[in-house]
C-alpha positions as CSV (number, residue, x, y, z in Angstrom):
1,X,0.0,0.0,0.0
2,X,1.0,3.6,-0.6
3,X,2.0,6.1,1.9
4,X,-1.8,7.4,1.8
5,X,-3.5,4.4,2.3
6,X,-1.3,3.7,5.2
7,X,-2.1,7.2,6.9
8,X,-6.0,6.3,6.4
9,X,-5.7,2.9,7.9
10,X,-3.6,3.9,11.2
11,X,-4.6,7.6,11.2
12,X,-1.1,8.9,11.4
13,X,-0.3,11.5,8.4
14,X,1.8,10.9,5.9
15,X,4.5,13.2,7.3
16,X,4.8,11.5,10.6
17,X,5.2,8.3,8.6
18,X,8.0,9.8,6.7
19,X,9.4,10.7,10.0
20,X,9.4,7.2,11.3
21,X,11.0,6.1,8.2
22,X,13.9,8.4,8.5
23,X,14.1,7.3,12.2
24,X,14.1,3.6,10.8
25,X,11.1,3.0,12.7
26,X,9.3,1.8,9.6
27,X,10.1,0.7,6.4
28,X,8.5,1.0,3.1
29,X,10.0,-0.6,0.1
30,X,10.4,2.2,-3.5
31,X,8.7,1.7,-6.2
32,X,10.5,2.9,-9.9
33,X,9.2,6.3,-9.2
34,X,10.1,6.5,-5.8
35,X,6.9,5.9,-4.1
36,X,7.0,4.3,-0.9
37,X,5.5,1.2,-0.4
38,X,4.2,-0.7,2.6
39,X,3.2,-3.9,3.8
40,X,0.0,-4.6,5.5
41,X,2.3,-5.7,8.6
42,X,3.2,-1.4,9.0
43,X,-0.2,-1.4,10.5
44,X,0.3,-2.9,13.5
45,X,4.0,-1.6,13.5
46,X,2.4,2.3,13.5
47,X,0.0,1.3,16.2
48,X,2.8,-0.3,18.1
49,X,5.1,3.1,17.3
50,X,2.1,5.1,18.2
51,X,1.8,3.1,21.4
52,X,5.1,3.8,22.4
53,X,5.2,7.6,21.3
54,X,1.8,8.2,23.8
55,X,4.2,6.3,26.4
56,X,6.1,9.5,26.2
57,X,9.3,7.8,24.9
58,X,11.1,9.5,22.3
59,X,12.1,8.1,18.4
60,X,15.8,6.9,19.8
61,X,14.3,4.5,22.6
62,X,11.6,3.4,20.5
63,X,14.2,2.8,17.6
64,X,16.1,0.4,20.6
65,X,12.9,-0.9,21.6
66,X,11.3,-2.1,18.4
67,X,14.2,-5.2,17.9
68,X,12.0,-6.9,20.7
69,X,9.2,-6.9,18.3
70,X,11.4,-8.8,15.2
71,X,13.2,-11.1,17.3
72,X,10.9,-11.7,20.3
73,X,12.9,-15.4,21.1
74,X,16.0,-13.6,21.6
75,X,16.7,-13.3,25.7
76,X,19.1,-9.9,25.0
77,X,16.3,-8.1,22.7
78,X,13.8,-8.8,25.2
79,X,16.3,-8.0,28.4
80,X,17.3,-4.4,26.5
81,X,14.3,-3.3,25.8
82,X,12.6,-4.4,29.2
83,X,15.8,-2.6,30.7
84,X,15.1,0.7,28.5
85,X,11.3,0.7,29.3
86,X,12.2,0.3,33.1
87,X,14.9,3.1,32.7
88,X,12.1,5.2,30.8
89,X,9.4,5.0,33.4
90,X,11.9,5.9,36.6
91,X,12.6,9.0,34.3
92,X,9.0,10.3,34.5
93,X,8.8,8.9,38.0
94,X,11.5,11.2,38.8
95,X,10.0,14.5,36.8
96,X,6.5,13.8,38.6
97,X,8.2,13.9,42.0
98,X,9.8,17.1,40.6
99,X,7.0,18.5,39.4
100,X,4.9,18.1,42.5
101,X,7.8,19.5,44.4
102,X,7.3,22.6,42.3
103,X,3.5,22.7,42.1
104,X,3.6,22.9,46.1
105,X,5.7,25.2,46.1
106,X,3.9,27.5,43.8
107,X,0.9,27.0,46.1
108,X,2.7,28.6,48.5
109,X,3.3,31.3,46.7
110,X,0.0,31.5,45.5
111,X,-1.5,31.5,49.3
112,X,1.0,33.9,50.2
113,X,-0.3,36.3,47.3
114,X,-3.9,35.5,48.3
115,X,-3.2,36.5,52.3
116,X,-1.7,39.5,50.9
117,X,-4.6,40.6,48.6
118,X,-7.1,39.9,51.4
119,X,-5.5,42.2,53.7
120,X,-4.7,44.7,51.2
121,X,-8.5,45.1,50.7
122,X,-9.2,45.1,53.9
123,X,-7.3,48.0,55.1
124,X,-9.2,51.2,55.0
125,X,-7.9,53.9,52.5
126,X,-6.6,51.4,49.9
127,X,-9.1,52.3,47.6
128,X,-8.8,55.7,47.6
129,X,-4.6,54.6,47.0
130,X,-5.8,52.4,43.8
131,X,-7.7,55.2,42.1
């Protein structure tokens, strides 16, 4: 199938599929013209990809991770790419701690602000100041 058909049938667009392809993430065969060709197994490959990509793992681990899927009996595929996925998720486990950290500590900021807009409206002459 062509490039288009491909983009209909996973609902990725063609550009994105071209990306893959450059990040060998996906391969397509030429035809005499140059038009990419695919096989009907690139379906489940961009769903996979896509999968992966919504994971929040970026082109170069997916590109480690894929061999898992072509030579699922070997024990170091499966070991690396278990390994990379592992690796992957302590990553965001790590920026969610971080980013809590930092919510929390713009909430203090924000109550702060709040205690000091409440007493700023409170105190009598300040609208007279704001005008």
């Amino acid at each position: 199938m062509r490039i288009g058909e491909l983009s209909k049938r996973t609902g990725v667009s063609p550009r994105s599929l071209r990306y893959y392809e450059a990040q060998g993430l996906l391969a397509s065969t030429r035809s005499d013209t140059g038009q990419r060709h695919y096989s009907d197994a690139e379906i489940e490959r961009v769903s996979l990809i896509r999968q992966l990509f919504d994971a929040g793992m970026s082109s170069r681990l997916i590109a480690t991770v894929l061999p898992c899927v072509e030579t699922p009996a070997d024990p170091g595929t499966v070991e690396l790419a278990f390994a990379v996925m592992t690796r992957e998720r302590d990553r965001i486990d790590a920026d969610i701690v971080r980013l809590v950290e930092t919510r929390d500590a713009l909430d203090v900021l924000i109550a702060a602000n709040a205690r000091h807009q409440a007493e700023f409206s409170t105190t009598p002459g300040t609208a007279a100041r704001s005008a």
